[in-house]
Chimera marker file (.cmm) of the C-alpha trace (Angstrom):
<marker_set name="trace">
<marker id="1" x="-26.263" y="74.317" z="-122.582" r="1" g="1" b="0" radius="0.5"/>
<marker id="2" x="-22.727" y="72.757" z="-122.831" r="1" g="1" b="0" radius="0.5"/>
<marker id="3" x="-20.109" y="74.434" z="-125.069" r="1" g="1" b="0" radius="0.5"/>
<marker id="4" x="-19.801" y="71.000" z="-126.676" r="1" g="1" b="0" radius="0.5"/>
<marker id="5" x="-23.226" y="70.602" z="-127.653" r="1" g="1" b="0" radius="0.5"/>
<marker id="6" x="-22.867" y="74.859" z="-128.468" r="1" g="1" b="0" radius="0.5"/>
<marker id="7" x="-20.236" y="73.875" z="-130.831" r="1" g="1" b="0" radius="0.5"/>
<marker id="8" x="-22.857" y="70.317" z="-132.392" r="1" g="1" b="0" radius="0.5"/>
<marker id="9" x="-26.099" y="72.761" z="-132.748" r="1" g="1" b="0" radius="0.5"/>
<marker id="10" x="-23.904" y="75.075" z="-134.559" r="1" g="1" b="0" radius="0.5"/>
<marker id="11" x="-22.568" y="72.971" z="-136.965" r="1" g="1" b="0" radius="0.5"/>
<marker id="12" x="-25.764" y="71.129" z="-137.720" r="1" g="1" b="0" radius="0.5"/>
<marker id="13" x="-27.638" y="74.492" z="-138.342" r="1" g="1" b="0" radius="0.5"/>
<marker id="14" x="-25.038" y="75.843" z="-140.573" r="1" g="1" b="0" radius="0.5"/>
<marker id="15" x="-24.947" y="73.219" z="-142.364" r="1" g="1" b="0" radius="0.5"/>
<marker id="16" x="-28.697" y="72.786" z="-143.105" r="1" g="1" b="0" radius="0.5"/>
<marker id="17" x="-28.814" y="76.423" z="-144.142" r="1" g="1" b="0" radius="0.5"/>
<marker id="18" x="-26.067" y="75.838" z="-146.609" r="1" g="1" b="0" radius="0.5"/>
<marker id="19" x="-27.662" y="72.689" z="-148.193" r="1" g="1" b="0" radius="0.5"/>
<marker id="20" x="-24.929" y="71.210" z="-147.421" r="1" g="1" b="0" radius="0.5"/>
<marker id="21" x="-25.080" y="67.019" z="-146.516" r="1" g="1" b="0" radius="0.5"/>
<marker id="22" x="-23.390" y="65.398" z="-144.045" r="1" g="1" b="0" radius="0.5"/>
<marker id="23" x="-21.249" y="62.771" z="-146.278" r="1" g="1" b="0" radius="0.5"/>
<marker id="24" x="-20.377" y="66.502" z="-148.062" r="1" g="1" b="0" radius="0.5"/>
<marker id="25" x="-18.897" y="68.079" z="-144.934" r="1" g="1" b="0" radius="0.5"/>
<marker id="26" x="-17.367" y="64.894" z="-143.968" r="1" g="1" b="0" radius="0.5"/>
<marker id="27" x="-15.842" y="64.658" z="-147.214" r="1" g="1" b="0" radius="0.5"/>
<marker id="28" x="-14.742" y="68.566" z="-147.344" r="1" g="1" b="0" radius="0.5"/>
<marker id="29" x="-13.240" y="67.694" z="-143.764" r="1" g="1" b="0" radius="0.5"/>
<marker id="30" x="-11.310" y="64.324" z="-144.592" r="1" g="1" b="0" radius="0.5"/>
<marker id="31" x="-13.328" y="63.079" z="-141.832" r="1" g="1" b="0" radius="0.5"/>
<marker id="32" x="-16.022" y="59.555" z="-142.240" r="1" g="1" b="0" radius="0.5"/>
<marker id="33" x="-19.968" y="60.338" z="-142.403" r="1" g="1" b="0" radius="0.5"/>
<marker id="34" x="-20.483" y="58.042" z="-139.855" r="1" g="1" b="0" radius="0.5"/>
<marker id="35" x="-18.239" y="60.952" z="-137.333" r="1" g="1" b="0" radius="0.5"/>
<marker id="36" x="-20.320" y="63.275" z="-138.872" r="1" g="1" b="0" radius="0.5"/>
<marker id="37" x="-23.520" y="61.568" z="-138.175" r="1" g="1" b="0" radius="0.5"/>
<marker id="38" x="-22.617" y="60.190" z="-134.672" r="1" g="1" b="0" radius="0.5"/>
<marker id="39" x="-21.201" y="63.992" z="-133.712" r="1" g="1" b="0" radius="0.5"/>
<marker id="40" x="-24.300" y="65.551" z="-134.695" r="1" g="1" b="0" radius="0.5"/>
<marker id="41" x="-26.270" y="63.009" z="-132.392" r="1" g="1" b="0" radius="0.5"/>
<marker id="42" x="-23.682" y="64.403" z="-129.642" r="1" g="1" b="0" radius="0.5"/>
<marker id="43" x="-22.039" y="60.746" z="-129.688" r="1" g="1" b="0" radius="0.5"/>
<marker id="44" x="-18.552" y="62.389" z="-130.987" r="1" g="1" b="0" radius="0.5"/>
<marker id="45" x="-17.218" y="65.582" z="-129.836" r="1" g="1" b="0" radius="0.5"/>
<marker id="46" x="-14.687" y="67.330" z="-132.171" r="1" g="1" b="0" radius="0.5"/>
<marker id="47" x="-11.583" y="68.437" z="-131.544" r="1" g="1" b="0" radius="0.5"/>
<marker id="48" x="-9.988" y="71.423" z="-131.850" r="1" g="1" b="0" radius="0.5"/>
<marker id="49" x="-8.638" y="71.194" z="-135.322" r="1" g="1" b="0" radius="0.5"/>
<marker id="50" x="-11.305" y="69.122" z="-136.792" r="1" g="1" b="0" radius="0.5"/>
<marker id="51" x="-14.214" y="72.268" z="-135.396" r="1" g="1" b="0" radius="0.5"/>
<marker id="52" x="-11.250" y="74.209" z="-137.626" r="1" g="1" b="0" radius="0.5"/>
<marker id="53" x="-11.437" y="71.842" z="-140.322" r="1" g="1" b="0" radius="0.5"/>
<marker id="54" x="-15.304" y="71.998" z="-140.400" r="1" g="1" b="0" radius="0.5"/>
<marker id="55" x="-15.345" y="76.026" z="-140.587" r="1" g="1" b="0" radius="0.5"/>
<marker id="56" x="-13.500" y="76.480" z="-143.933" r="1" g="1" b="0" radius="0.5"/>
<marker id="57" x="-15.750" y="73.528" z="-145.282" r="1" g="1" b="0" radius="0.5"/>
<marker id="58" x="-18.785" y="76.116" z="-143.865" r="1" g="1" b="0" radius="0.5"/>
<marker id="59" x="-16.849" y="78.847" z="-144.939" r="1" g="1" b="0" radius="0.5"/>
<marker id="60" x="-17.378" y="80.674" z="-141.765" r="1" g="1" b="0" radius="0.5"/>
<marker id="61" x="-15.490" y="81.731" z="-138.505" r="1" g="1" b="0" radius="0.5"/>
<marker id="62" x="-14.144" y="78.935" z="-136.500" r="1" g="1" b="0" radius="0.5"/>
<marker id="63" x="-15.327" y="81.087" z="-133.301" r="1" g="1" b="0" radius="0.5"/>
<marker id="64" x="-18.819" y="81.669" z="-135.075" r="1" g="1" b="0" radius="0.5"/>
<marker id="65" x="-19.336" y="77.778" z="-133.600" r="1" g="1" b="0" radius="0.5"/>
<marker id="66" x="-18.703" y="78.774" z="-130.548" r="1" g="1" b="0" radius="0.5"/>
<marker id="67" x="-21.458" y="81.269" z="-130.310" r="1" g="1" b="0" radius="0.5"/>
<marker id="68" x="-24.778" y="81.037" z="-128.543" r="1" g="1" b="0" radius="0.5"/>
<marker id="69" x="-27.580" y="81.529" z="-130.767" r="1" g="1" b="0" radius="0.5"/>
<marker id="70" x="-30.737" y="83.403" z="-129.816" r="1" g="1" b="0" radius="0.5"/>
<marker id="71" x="-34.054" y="81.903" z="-130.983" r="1" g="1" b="0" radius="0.5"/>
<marker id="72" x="-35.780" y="84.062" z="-133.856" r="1" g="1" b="0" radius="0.5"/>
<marker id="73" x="-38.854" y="85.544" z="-132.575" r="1" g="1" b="0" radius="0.5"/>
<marker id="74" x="-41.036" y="83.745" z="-134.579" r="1" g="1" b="0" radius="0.5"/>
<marker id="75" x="-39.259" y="80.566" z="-133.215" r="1" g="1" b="0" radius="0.5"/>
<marker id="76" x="-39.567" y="81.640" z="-129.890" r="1" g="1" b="0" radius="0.5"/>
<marker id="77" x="-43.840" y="81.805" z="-130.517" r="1" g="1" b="0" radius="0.5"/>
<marker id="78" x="-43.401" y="78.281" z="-131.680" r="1" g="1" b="0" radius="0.5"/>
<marker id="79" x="-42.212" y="77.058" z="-129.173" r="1" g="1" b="0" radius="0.5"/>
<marker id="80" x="-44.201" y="78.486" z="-126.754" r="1" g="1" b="0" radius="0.5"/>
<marker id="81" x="-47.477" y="77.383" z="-128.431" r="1" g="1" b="0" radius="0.5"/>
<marker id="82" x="-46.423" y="74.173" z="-128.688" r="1" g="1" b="0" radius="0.5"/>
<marker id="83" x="-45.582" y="74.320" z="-125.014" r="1" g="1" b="0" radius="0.5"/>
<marker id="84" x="-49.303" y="76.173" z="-124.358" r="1" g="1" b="0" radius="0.5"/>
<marker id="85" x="-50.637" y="73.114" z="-126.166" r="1" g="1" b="0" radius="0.5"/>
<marker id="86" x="-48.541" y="70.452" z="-124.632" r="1" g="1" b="0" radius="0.5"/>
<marker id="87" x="-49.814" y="71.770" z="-120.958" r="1" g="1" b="0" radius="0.5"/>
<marker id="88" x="-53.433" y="72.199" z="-121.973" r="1" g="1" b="0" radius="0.5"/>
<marker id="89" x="-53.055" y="68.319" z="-122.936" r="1" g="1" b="0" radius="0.5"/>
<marker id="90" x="-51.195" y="66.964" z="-119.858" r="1" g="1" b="0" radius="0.5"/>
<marker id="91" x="-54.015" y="69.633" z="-117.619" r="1" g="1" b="0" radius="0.5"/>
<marker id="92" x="-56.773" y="67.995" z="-120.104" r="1" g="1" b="0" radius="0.5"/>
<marker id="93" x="-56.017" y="64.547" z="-119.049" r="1" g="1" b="0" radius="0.5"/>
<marker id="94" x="-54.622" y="64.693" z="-115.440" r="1" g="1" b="0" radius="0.5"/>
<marker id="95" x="-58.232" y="66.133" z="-114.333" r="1" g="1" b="0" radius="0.5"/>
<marker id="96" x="-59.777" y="63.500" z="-116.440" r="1" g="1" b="0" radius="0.5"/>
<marker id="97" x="-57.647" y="60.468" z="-114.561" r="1" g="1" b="0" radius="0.5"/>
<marker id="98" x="-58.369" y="62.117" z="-111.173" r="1" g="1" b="0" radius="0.5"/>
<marker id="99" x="-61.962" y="62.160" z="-111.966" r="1" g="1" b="0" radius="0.5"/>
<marker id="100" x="-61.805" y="58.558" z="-112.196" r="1" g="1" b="0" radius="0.5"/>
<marker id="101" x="-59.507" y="58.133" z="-109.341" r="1" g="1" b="0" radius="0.5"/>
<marker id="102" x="-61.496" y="60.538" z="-106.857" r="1" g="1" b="0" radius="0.5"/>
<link id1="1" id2="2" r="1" g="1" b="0" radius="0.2"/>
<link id1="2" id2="3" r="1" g="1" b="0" radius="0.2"/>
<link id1="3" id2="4" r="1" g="1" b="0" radius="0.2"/>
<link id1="4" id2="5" r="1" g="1" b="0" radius="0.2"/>
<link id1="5" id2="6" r="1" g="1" b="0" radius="0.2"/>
<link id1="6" id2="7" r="1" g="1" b="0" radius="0.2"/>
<link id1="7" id2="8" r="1" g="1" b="0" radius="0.2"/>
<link id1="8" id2="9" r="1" g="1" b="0" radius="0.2"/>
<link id1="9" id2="10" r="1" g="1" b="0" radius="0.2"/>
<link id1="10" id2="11" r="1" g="1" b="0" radius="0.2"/>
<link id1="11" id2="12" r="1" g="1" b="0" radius="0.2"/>
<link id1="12" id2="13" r="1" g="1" b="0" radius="0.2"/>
<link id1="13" id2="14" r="1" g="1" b="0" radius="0.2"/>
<link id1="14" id2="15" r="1" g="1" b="0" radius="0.2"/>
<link id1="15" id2="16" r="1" g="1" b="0" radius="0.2"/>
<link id1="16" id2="17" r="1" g="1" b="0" radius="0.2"/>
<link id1="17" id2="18" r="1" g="1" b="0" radius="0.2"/>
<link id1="18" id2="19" r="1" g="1" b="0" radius="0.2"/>
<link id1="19" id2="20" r="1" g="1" b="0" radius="0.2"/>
<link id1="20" id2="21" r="1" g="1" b="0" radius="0.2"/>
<link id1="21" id2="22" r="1" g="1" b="0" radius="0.2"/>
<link id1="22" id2="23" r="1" g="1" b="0" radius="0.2"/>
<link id1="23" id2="24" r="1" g="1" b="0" radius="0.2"/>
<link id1="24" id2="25" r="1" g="1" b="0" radius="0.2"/>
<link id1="25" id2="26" r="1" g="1" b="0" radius="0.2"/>
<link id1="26" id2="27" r="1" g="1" b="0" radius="0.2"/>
<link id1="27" id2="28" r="1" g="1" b="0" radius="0.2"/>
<link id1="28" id2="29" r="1" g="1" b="0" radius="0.2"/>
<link id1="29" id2="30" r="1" g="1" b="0" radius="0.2"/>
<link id1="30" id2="31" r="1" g="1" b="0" radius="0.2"/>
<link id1="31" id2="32" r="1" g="1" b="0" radius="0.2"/>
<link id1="32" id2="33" r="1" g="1" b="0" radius="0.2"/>
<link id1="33" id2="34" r="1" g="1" b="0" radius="0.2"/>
<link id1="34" id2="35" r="1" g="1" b="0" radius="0.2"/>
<link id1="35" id2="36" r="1" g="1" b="0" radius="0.2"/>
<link id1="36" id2="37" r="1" g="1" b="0" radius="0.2"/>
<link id1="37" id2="38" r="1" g="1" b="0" radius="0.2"/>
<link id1="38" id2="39" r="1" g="1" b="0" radius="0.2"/>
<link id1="39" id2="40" r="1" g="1" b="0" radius="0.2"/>
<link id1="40" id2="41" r="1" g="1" b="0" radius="0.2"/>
<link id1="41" id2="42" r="1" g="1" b="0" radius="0.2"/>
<link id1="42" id2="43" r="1" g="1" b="0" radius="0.2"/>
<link id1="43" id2="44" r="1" g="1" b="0" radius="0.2"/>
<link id1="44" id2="45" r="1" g="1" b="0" radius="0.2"/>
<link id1="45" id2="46" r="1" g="1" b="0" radius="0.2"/>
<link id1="46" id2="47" r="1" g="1" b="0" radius="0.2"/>
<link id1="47" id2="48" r="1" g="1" b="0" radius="0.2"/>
<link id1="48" id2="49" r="1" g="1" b="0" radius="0.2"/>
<link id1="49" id2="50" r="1" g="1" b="0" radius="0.2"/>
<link id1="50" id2="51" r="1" g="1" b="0" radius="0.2"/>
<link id1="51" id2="52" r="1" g="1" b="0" radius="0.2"/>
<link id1="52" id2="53" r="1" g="1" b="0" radius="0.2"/>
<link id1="53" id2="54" r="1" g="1" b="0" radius="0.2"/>
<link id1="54" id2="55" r="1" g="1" b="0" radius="0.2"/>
<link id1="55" id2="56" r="1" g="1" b="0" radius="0.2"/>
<link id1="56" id2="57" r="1" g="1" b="0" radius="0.2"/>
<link id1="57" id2="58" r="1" g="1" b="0" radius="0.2"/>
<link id1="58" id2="59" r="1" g="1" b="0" radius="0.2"/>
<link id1="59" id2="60" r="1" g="1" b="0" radius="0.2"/>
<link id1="60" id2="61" r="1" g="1" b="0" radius="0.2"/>
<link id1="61" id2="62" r="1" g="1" b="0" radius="0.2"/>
<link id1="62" id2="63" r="1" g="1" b="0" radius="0.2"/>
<link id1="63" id2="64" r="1" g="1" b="0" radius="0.2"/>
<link id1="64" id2="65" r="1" g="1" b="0" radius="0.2"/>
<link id1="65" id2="66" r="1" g="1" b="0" radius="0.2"/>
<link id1="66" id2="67" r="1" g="1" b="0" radius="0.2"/>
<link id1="67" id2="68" r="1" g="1" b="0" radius="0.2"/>
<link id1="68" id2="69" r="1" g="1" b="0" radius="0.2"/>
<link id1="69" id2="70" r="1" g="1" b="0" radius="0.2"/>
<link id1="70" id2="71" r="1" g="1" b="0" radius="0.2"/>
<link id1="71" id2="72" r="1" g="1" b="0" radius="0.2"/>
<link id1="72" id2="73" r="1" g="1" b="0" radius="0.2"/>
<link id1="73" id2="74" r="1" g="1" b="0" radius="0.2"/>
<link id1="74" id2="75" r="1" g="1" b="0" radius="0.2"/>
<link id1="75" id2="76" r="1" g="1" b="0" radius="0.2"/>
<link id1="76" id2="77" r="1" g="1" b="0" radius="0.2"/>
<link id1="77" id2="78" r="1" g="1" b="0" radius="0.2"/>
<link id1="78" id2="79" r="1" g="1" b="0" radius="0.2"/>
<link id1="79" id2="80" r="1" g="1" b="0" radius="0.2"/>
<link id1="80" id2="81" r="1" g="1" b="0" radius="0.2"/>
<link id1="81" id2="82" r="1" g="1" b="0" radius="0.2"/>
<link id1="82" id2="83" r="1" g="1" b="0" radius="0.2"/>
<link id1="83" id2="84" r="1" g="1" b="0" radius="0.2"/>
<link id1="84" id2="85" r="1" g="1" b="0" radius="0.2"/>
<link id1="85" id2="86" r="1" g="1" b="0" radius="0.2"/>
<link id1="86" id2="87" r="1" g="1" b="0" radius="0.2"/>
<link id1="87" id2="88" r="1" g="1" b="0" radius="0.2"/>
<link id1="88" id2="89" r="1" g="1" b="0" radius="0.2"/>
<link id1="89" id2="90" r="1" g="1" b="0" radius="0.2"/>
<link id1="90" id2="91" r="1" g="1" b="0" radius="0.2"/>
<link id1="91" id2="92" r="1" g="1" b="0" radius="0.2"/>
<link id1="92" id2="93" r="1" g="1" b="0" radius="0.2"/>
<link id1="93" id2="94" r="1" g="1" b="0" radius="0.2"/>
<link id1="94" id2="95" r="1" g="1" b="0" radius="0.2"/>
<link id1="95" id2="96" r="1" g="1" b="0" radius="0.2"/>
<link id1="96" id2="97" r="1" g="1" b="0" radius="0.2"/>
<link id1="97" id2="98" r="1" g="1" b="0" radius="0.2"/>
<link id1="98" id2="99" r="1" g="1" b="0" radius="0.2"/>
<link id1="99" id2="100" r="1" g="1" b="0" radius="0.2"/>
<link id1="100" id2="101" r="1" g="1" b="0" radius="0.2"/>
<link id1="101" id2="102" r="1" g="1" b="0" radius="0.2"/>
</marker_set>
């Protein structure tokens, strides 16, 4: 994963936890919704002092944006049943095509 879209996951996620709505940060940052919006889409990528100008509005570390986040267990077990039930699918329906085929 980039550091760019490090920095984009991180901001989106702290701001969801905090309730907090994108024409809110944008307005706690001086910053337009739409840059909001279109960075958390990874169409914008902040710079320097706007990541800086985002922290205080989340009222955490600027370097805490920066960090890679580990998935929660319980996310991790999500993810892989969905994966488990994803495969079983695709298995599911290639054999049923290549009966057809063969």
């Amino acid at each position: 994963m980039s550091l760019e879209r490090t920095v984009i996951d991180n901001i989106k996620r702290i701001r969801r936890e905090k309730g907090i709505t994108q024409e809110q940060l944008a307005e706690a940052c001086n910053t337009a919704t739409s840059y909001i919006g279109l960075m958390e889409i990874y169409k914008n990528v902040p710079k320097l002092s706007t990541i800086e100008r985002i922290a205080v509005a989340l009222d955490v570390e600027p370097q805490v944006l920066f960090q890679k986040t580990e998935l929660d267990e319980g996310t991790e077990k999500k993810i892989q049943r969905i994966k488990s039930a994803v495969m079983a699918s695709v298995e599911k329906e290639l054999v049923h095509t290549l009966r057809k085929v063969l």
